[in-house]
Backbone of each chain as ProteinMPNN parsed JSONL, in Angstrom:
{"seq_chain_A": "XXXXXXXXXXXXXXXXXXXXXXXXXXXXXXXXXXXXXXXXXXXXXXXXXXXXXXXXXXXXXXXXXXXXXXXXXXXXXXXXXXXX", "coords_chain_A": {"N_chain_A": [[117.263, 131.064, 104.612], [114.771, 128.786, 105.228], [114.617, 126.255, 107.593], [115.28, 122.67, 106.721], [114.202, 120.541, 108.111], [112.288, 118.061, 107.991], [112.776, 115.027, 107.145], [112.456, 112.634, 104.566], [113.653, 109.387, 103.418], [113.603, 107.452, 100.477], [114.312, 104.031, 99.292], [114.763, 101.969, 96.581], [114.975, 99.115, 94.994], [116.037, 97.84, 91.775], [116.203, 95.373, 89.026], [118.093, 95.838, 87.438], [121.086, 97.792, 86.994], [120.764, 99.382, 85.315], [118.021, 100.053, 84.691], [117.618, 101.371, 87.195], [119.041, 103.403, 86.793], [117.621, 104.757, 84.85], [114.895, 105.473, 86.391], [115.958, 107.293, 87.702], [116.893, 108.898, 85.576], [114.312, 109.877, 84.755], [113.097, 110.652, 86.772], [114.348, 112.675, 87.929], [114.7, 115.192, 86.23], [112.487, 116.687, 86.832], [111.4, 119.751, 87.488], [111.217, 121.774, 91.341], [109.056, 123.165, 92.411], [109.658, 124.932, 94.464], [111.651, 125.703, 95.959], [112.657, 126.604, 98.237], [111.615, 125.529, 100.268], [111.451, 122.815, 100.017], [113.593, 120.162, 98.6], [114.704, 117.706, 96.633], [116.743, 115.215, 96.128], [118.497, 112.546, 94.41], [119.608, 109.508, 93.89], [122.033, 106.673, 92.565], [122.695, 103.411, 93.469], [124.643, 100.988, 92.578], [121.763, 98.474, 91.733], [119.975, 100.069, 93.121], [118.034, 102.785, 93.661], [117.865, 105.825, 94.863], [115.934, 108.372, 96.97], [116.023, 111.155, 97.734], [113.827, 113.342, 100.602], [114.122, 116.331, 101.675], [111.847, 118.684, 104.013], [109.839, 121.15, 104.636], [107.797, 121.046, 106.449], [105.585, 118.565, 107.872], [103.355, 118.189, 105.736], [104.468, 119.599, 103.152], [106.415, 118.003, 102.19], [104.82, 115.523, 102.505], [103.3, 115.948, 99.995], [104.636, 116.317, 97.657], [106.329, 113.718, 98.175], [104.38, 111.812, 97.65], [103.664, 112.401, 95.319], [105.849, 112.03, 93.861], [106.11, 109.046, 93.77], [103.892, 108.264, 92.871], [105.087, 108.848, 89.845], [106.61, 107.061, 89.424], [105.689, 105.105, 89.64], [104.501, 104.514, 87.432], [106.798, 104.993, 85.958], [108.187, 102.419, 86.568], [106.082, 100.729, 85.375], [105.877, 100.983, 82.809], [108.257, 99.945, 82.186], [107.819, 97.458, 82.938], [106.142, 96.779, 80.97], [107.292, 97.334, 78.487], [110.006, 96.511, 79.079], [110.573, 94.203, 80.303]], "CA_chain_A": [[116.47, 129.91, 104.173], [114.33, 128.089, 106.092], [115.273, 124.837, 108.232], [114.481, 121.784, 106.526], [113.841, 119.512, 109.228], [111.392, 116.789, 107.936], [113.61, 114.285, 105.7], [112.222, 111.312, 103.889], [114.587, 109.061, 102.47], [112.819, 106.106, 99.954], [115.001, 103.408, 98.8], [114.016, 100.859, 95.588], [115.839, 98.293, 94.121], [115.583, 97.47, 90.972], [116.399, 94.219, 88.864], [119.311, 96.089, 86.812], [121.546, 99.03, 87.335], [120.491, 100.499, 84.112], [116.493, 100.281, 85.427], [117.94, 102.526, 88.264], [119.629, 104.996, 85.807], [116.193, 104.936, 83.908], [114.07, 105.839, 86.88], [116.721, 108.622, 88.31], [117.159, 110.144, 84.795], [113.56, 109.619, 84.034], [112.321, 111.719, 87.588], [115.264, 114.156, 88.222], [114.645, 116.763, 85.493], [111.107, 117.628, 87.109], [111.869, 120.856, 88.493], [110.83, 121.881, 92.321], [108.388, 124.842, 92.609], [109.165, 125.742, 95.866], [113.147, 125.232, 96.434], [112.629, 127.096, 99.981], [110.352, 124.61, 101.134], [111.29, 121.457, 99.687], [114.829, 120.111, 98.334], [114.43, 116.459, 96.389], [117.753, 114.647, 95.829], [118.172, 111.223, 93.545], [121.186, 108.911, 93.444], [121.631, 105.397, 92.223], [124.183, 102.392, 94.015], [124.311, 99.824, 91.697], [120.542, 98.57, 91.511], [119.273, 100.325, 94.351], [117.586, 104.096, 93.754], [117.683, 106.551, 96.651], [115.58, 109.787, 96.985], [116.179, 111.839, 99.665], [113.464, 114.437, 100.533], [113.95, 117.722, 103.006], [111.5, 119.89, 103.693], [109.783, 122.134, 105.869], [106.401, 120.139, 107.072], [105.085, 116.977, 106.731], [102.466, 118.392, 104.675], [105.196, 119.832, 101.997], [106.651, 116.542, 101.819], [103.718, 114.635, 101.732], [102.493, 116.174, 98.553], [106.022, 115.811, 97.374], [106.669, 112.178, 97.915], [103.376, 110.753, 96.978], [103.495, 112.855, 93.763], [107.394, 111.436, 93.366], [105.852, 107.574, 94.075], [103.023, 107.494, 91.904], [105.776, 109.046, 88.789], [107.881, 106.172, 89.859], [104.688, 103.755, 89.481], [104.217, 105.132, 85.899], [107.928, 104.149, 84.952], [108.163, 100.771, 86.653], [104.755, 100.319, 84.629], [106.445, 100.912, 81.462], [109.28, 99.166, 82.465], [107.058, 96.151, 83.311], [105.864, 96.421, 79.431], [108.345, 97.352, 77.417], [111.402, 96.071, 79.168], [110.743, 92.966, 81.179]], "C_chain_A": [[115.946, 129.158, 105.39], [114.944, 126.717, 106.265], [114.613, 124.104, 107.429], [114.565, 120.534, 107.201], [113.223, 118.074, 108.978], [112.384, 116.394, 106.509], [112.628, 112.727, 105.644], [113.018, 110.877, 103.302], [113.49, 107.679, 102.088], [114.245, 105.66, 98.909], [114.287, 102.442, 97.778], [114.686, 100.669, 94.891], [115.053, 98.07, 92.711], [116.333, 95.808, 90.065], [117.941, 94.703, 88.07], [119.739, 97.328, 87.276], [120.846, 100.236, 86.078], [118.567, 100.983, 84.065], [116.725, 101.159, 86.26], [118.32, 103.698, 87.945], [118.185, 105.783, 85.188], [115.633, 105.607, 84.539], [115.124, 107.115, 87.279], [116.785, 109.465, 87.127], [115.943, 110.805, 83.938], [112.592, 111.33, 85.703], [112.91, 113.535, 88.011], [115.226, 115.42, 87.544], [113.318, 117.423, 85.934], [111.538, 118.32, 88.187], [110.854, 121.026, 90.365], [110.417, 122.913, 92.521], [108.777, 125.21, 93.434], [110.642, 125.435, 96.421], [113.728, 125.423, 98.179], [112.656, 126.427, 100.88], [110.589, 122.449, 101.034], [112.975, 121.09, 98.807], [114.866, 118.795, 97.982], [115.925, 115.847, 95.628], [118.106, 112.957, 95.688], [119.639, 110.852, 93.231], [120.762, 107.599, 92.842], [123.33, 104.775, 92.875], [123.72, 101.298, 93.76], [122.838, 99.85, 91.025], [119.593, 99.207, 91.9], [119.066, 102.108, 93.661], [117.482, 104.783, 94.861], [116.971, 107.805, 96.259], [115.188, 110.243, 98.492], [115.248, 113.459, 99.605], [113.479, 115.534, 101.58], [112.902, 118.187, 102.4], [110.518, 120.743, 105.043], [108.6, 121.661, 106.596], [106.464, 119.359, 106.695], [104.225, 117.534, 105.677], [103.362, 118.609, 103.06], [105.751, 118.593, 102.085], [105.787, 115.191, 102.085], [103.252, 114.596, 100.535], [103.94, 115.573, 97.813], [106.201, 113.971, 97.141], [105.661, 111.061, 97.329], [103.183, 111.326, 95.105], [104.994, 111.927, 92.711], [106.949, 109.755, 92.593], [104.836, 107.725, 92.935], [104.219, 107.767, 90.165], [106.372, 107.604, 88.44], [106.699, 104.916, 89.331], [104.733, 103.786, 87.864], [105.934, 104.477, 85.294], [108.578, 102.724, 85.455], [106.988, 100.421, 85.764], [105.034, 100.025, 83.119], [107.689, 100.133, 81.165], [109.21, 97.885, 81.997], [106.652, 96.121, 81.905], [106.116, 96.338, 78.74], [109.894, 96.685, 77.769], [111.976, 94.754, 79.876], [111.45, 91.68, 79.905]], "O_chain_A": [[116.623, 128.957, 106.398], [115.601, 126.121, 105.412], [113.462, 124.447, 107.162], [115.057, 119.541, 106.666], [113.57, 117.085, 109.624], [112.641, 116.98, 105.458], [112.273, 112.004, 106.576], [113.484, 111.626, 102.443], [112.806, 107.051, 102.896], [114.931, 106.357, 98.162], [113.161, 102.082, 98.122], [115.181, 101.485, 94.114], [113.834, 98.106, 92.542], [117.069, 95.167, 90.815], [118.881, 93.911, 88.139], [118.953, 98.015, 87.928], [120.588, 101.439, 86.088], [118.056, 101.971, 83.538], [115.888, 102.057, 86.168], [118.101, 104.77, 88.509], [117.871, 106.972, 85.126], [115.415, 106.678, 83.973], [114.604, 108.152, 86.868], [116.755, 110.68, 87.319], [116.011, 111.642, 83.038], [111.929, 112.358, 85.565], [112.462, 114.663, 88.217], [115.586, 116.494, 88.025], [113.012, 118.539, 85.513], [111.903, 117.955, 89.305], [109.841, 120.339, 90.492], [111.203, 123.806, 92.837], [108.281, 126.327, 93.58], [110.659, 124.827, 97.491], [114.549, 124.885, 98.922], [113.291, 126.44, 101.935], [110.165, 121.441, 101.6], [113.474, 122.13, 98.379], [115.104, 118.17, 99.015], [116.07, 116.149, 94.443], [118.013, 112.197, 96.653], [120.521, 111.472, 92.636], [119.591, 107.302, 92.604], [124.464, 105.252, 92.841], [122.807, 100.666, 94.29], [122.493, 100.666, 90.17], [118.48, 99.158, 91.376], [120.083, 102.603, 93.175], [116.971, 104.269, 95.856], [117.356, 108.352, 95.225], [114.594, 109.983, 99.538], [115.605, 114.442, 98.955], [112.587, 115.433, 102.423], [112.657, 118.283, 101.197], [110.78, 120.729, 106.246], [108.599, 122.174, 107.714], [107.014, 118.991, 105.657], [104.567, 117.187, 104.546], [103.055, 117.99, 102.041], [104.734, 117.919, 101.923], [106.157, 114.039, 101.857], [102.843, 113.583, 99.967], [104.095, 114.388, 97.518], [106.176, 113.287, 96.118], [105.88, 109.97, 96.802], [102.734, 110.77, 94.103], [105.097, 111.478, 91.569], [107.241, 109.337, 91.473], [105.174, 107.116, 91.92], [104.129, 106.855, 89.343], [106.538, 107.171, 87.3], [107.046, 103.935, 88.674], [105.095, 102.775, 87.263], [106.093, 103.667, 84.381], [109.362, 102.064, 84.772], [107.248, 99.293, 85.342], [104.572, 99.122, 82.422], [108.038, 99.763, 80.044], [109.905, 97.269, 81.188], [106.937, 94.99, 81.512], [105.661, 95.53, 77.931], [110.746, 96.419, 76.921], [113.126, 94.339, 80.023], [111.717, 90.535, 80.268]]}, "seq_chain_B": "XXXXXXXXXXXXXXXXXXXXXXXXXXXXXXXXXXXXXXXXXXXXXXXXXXXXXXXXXXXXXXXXXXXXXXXXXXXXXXXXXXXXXXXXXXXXXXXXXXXXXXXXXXXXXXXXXXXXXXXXXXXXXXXXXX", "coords_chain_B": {"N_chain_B": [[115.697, 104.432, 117.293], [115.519, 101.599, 115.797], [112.974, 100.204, 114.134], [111.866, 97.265, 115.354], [109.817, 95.265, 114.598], [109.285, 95.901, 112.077], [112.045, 95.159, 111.117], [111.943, 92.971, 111.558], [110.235, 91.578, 109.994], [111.138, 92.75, 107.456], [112.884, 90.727, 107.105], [111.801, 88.22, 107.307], [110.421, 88.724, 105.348], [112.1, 88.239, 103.349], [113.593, 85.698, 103.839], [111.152, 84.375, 102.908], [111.099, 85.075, 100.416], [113.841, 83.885, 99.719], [113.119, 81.478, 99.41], [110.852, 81.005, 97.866], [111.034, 82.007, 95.156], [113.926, 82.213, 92.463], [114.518, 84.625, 91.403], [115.428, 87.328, 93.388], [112.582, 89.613, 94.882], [111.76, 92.759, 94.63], [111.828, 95.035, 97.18], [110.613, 97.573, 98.132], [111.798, 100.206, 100.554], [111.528, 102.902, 103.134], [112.735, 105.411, 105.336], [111.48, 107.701, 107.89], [112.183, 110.669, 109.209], [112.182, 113.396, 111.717], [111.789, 116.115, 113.82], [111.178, 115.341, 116.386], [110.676, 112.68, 115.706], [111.97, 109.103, 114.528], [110.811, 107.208, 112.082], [110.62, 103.551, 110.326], [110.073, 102.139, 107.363], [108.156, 99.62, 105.724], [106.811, 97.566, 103.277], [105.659, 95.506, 103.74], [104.312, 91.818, 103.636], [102.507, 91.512, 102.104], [99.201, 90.646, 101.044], [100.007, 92.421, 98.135], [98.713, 95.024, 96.29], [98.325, 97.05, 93.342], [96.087, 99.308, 93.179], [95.403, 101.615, 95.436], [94.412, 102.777, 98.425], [94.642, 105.686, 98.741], [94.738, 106.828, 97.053], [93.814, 108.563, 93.961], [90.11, 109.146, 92.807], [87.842, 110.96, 95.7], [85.971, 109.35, 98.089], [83.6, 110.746, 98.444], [83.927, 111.793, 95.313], [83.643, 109.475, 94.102], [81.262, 108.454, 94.987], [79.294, 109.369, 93.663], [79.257, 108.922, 91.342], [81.268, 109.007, 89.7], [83.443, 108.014, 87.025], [86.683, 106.678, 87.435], [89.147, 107.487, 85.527], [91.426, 107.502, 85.088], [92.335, 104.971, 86.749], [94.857, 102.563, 87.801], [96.528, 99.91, 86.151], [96.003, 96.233, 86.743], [98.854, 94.78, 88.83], [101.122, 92.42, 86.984], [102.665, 89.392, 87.076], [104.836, 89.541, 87.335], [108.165, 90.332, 88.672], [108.702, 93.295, 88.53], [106.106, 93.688, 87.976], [105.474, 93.295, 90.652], [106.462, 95.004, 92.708], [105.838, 97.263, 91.676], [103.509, 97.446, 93.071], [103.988, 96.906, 95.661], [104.943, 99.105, 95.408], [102.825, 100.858, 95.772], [101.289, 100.189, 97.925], [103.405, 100.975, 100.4], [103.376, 103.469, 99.875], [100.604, 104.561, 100.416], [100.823, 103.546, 102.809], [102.899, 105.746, 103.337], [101.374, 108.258, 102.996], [98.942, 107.889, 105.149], [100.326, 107.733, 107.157], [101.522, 110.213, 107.318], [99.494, 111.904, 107.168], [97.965, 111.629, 109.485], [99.763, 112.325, 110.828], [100.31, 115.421, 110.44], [96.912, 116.432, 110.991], [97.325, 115.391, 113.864], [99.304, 117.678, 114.476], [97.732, 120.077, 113.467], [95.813, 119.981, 115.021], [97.253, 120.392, 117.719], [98.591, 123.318, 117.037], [96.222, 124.457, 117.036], [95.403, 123.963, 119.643], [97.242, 125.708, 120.716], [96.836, 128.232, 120.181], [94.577, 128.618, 121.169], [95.004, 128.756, 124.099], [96.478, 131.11, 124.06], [94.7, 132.599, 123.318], [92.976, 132.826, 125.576], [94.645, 133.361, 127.556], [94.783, 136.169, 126.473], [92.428, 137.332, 126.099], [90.728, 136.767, 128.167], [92.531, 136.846, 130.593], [94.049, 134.813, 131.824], [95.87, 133.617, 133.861], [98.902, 132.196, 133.156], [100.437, 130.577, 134.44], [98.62, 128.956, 135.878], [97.858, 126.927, 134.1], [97.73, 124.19, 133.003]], "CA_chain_B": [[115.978, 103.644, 117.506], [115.105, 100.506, 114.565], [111.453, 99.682, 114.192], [112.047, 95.943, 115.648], [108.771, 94.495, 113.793], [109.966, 96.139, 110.609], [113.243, 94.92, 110.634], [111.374, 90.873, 111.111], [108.75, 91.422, 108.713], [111.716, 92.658, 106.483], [113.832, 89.475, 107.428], [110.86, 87.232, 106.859], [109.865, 88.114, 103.611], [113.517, 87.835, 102.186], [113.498, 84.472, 103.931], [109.884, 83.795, 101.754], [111.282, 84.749, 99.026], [114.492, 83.369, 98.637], [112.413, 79.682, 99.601], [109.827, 80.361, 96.802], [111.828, 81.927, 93.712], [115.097, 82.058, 92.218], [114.459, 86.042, 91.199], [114.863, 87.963, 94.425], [111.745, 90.309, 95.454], [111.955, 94.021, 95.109], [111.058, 95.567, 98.354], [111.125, 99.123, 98.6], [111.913, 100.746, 102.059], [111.906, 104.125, 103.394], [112.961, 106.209, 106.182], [111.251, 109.347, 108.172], [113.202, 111.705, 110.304], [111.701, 114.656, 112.208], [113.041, 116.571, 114.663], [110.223, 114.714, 117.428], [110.261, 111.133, 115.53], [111.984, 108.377, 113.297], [110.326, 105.866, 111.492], [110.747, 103.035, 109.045], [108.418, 102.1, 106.311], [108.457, 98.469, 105.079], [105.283, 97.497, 102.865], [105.221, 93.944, 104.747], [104.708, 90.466, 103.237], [101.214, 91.337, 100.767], [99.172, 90.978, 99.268], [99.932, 94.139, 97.533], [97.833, 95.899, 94.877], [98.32, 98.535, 92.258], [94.443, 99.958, 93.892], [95.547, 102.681, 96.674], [93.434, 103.255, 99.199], [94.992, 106.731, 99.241], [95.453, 107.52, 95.875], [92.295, 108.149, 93.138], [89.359, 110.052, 93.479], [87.712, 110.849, 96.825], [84.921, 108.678, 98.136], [82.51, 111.593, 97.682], [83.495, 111.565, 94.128], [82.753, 108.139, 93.281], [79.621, 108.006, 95.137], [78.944, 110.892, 92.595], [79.415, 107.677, 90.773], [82.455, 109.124, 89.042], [84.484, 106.809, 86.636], [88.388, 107.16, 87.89], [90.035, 107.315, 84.118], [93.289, 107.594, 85.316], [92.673, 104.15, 87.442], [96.055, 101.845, 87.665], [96.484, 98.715, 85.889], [96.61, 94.878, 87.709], [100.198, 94.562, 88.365], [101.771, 91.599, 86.304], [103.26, 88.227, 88.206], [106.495, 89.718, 87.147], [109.034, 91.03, 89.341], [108.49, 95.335, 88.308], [104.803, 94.029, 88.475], [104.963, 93.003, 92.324], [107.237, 95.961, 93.016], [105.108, 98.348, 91.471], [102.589, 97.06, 93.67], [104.481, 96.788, 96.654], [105.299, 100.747, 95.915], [101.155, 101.127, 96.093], [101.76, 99.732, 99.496], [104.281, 101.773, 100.842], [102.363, 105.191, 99.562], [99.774, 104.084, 101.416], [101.272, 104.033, 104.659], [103.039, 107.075, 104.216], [100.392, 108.862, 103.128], [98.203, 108.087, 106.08], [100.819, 108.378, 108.315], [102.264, 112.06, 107.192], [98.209, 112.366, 107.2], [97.669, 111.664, 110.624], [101.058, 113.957, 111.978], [99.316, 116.838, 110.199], [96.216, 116.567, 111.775], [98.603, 116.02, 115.379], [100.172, 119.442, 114.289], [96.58, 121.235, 113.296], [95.225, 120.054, 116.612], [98.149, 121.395, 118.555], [98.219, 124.306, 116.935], [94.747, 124.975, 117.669], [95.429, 124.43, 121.548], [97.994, 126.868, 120.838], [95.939, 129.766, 119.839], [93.19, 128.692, 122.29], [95.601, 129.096, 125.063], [97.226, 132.307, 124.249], [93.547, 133.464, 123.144], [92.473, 132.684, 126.777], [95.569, 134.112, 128.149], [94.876, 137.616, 126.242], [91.347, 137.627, 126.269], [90.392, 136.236, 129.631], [93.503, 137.589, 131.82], [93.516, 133.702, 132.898], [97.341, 133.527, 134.484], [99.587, 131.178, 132.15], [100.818, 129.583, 135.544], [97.155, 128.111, 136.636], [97.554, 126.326, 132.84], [98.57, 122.935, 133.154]], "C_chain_B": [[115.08, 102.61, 116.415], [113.979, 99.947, 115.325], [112.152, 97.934, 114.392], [111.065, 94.828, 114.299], [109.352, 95.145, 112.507], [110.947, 95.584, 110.228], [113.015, 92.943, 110.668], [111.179, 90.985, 110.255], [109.742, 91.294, 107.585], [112.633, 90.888, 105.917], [112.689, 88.526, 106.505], [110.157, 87.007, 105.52], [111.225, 88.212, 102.719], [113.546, 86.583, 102.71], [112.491, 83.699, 102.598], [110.386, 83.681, 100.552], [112.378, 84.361, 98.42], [114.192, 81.379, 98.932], [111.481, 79.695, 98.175], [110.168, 80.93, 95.21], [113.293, 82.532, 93.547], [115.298, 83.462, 91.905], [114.269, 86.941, 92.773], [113.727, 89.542, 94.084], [112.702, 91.697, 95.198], [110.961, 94.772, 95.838], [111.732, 97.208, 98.423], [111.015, 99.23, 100.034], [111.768, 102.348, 102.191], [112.39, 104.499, 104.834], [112.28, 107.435, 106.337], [111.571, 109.751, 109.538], [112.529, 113.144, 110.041], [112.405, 115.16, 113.301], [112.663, 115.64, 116.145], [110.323, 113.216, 117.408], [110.962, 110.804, 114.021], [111.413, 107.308, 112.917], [110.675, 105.312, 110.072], [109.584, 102.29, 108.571], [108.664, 100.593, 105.716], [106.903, 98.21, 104.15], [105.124, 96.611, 103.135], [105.066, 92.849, 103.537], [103.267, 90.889, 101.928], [100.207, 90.828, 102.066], [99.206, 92.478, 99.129], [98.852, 94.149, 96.057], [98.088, 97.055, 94.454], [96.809, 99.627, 92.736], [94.795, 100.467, 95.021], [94.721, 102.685, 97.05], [93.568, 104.603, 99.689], [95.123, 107.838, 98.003], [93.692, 107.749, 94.458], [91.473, 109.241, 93.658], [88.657, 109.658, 94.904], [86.411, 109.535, 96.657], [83.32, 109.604, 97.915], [82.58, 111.523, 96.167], [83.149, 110.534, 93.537], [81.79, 107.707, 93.623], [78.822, 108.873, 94.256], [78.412, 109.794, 91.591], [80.412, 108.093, 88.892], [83.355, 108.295, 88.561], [86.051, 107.016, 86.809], [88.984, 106.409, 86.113], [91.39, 106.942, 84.356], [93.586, 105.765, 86.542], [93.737, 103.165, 87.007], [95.64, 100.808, 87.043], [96.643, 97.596, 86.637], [98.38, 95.296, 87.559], [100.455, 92.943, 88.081], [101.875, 90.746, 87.343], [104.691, 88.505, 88.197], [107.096, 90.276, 88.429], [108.988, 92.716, 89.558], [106.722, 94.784, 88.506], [104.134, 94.069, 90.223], [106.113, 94.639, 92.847], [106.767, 97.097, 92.632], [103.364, 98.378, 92.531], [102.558, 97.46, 95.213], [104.508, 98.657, 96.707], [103.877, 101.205, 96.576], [101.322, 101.155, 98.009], [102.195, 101.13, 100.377], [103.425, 103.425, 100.618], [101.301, 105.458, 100.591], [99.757, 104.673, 102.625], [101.808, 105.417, 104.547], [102.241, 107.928, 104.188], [99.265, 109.031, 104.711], [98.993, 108.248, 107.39], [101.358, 109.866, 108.278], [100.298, 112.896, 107.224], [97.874, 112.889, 108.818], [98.853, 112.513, 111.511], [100.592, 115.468, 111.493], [97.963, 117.255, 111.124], [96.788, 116.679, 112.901], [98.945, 117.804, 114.993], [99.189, 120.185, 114.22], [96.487, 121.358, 114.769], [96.299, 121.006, 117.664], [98.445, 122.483, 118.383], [97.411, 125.208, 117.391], [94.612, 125.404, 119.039], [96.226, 125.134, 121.865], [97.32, 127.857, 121.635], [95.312, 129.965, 120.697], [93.379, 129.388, 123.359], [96.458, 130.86, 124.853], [95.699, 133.296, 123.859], [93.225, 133.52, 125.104], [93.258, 133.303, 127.478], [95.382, 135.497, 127.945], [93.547, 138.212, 126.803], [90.196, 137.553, 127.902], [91.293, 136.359, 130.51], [93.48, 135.729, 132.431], [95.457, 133.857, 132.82], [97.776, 132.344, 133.842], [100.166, 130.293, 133.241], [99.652, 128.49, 135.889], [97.172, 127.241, 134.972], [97.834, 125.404, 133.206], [99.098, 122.828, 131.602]], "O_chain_B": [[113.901, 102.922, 116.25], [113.879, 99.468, 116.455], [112.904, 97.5, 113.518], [111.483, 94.014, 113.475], [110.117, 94.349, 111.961], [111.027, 95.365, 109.019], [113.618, 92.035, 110.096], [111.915, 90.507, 109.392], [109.684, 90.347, 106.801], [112.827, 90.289, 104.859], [112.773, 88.237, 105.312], [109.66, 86.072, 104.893], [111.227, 88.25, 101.489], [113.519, 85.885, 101.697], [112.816, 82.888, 101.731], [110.31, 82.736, 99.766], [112.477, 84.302, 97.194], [114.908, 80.408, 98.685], [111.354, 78.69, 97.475], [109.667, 80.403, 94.216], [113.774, 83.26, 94.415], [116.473, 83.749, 92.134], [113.152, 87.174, 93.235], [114.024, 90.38, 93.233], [113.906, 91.8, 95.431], [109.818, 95.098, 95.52], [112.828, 97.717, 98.659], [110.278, 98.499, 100.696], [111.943, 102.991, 101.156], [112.37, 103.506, 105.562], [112.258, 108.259, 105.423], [111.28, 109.269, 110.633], [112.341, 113.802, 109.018], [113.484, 114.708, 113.684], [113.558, 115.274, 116.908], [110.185, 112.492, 118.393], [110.876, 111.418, 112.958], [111.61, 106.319, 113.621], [110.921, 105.952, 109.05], [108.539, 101.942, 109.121], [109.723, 100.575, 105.088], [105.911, 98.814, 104.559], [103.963, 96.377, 102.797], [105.708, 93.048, 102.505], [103.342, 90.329, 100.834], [100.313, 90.691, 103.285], [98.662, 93.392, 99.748], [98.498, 93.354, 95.186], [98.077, 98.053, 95.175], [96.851, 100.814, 92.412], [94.497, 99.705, 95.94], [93.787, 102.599, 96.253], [92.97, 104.967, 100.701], [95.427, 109.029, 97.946], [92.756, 106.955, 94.361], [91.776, 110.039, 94.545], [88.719, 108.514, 95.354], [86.024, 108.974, 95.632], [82.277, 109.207, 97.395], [81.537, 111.241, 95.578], [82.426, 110.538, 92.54], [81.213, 106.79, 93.04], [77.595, 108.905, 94.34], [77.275, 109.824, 91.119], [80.306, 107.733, 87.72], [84.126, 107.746, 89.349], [86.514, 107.765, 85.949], [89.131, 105.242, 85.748], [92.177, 106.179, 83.796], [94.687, 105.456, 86.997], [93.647, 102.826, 85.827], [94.449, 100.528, 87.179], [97.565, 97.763, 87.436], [98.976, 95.853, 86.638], [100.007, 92.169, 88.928], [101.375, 91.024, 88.433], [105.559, 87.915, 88.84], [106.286, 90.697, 89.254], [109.22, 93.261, 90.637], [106.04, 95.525, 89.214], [103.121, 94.5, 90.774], [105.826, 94.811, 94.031], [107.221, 98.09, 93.2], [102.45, 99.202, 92.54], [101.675, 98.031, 95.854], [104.206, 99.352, 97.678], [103.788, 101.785, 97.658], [101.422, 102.002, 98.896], [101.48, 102.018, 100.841], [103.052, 104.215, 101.484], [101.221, 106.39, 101.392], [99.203, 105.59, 103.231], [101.437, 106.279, 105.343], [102.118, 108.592, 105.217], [98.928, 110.111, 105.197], [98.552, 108.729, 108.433], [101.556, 110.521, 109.301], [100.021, 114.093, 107.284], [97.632, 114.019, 109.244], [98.745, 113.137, 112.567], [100.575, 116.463, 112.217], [97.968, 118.243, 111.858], [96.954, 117.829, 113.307], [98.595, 118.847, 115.546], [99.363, 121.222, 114.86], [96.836, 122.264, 115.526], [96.043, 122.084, 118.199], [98.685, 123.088, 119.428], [97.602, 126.299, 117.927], [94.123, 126.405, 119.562], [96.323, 125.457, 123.048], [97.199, 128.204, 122.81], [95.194, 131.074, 121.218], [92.641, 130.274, 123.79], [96.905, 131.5, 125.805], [95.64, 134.504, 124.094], [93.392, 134.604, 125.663], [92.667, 134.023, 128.283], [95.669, 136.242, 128.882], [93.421, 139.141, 127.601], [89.253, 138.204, 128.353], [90.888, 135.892, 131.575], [92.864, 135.486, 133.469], [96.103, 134.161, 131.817], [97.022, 131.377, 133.945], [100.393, 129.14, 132.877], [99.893, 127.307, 136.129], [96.013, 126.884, 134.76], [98.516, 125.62, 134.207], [99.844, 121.909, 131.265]]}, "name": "protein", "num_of_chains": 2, "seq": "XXXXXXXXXXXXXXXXXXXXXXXXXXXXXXXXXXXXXXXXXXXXXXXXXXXXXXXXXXXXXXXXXXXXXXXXXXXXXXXXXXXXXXXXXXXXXXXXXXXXXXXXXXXXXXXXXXXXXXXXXXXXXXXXXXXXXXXXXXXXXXXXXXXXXXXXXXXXXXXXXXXXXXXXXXXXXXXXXXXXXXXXXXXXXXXXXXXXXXXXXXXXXXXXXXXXXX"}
């Protein structure tokens, strides 16, 4: 397997722990085409969300994390409408 | 070694905001680690907007005068609305910065090739290279 060298880690609080469960159990089942190349790992401590991305270029984790971030916009969005 | 100005900016807008409301601010952060370079990502004090400057169709397509369907909503005064905002932010930057280390990497690439083309093709001695 190839090295995965380039890590991104993005942290985001949220206002409850159970908003943090929401977004981790809401992004984690979207599978990773390319497991070689790319390796996307999602926790939660307390309020706080963590996703930690390896992968083998910036380019593969560019597409990666901005595809992650806008998902993430989409369920704070719904969040913001239905749950505030 | 810790982005200095990142780690104010961060300071300064948790100062702001626990002076102007009783709901603390959600500020996303990140981290990027390479084998060459680390950096941290703060999205700074605002104004933020849900409107990427990175995200959407290109600028060729909307001089096309293409309507972006899929364009974001205002974000709210709420708390998930400034934080969904703030993420806009943050995308942003990394986007144009994982933009601009790609290009770095094409380019050097390029003066790879150039150089080992010139080396094969032109007998030029890999010592006289600087």
């Amino acid at each position: 397997m190839a090295s995965l060298d380039y890590i991104f880690q993005l942290d985001v609080p949220f206002i409850t722990t159970r908003q943090a469960t929401i977004a981790l159990n809401t992004l984690s089942p979207d599978p990773i085409l390319k497991p070689n190349e790319i390796t996307v790992e999602y926790s939660t401590k307390d309020t706080q969300l963590s996703i930690v991305f390896k992968g083998l270029s910036d380019r593969v984790i560019r597409v990666a994390i901005s595809n992650v971030i806008e998902n993430l916009k989409t369920i704070v969005e719904c969040m913001e409408e239905f749950d505030n | 070694m810790p982005n200095l100005f990142s780690l104010l900016e961060s300071e300064n807008c948790q100062i702001q905001t626990q002076l102007s409301s009783a709901m603390p601010d959600l500020i996303p952060t990140a981290t990027y680690i390479s084998p060459d370079l680390k950096k941290d990502f703060h999205p700074g004090c605002g104004p933020h907007s849900t409107q990427g400057t990175t995200t959407g169709p290109s600028d060729v397509v909307a001089d096309k005068g293409a309507i972006d369907k899929d364009r974001p909503t205002e974000a709210s005064d709420s708390t998930l609305g400034e934080l969904r905002a703030r993420l806009t932010t943050l995308q942003d930057q990394v986007n144009v910065f994982l933009t601009d280390r790609m290009k770095l990497g094409a380019a050097k690439e390029e003066d790879d090739k150039d150089l080992e083309r010139r080396i094969l093709d032109d007998g030029v001695d890999e010592d006289d290279v600087e």
